[in-house]
C-alpha positions in Angstrom: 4.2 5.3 2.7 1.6 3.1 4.6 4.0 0.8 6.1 5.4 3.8 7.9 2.2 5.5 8.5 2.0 4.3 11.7 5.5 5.3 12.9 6.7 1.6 13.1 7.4 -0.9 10.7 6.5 -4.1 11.8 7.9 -7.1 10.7 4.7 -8.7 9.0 4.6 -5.6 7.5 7.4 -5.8 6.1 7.4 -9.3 5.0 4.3 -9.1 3.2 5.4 -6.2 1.1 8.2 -8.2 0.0 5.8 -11.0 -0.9 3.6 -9.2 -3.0 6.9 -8.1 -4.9 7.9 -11.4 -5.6 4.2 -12.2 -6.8 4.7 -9.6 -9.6 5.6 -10.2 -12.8 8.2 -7.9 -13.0 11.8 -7.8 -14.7 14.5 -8.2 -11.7 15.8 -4.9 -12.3 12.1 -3.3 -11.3 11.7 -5.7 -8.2 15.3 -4.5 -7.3 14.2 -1.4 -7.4 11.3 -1.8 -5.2 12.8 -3.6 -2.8 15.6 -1.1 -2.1 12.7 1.2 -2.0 11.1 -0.7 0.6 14.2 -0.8 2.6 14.9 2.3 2.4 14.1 4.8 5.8 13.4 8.1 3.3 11.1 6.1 0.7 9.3 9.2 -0.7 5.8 9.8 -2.4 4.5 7.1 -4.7 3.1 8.3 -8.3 -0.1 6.3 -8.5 -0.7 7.8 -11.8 0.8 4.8 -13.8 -2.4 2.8 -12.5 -4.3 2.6 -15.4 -7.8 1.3 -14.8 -9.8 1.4 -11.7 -9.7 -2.3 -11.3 -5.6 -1.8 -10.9 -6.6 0.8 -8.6 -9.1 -1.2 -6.6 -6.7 -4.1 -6.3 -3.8 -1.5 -5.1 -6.5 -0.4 -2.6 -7.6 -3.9 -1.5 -4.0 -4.6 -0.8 -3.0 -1.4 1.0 -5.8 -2.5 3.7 -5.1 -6.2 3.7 -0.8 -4.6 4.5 -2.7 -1.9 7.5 -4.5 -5.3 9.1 -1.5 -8.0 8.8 -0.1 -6.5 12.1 -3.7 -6.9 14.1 -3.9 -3.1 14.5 -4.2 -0.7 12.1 -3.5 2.6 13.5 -5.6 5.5 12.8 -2.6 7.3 10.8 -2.8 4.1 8.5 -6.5 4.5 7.8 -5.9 8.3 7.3 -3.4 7.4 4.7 -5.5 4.9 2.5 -8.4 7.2 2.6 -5.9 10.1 1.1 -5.0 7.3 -1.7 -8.2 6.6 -2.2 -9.4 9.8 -3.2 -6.2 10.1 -5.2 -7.2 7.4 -7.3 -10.9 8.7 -7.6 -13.0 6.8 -5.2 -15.6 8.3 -3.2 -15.8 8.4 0.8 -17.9 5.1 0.6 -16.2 3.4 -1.3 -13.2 4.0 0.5 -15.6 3.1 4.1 -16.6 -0.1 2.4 -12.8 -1.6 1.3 -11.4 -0.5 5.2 -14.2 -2.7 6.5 -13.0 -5.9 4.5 
């Protein structure tokens, strides 16, 4: 998980996570859910198979680096991990340069 990539969780982190959560649309069970996921110190793997368009995909992208640069450093583990979901989720080595340097 990004927020971990880095071997600390910082707080902003943290708090923006649970901002984009509450952003969501999502039934209170689901953002239950993620937020215990979140919180928990052995969140696993995510399945970014559900996405189903690349715009959903971008935008998952778009915030994974805007979550890396809310703590003013994003650590080279960080940027190791969005390029890994980025290919994932089908984008080339560009396109993946050109959203880290937003």
């Amino acid at each position: 998980n990004l927020m971990k990539a880095d071997g600390e969780i910082d707080e902003r982190e943290f708090e923006y996570i649970l901002k984009m959560i509450e952003s969501m649309d999502l039934s209170e069970e689901m953002s239950s859910d993620l937020y215990k996921i979140v919180q928990s110190p052995d969140a696993g793997s995510v399945n970014f198979d559900i996405l189903s368009n690349k715009d959903e995909s971008m935008a998952v992208m778009i915030d994974m680096v805007a979550l890396a640069k809310v703590d003013g450093d994003v650590h080279t583990l960080e940027t190791a991990y969005i390029r890994q979901v980025g290919e994932e989720l089908g984008f080339s080595d560009d396109e993946i340069g050109e959203m880290l340097n937003l």
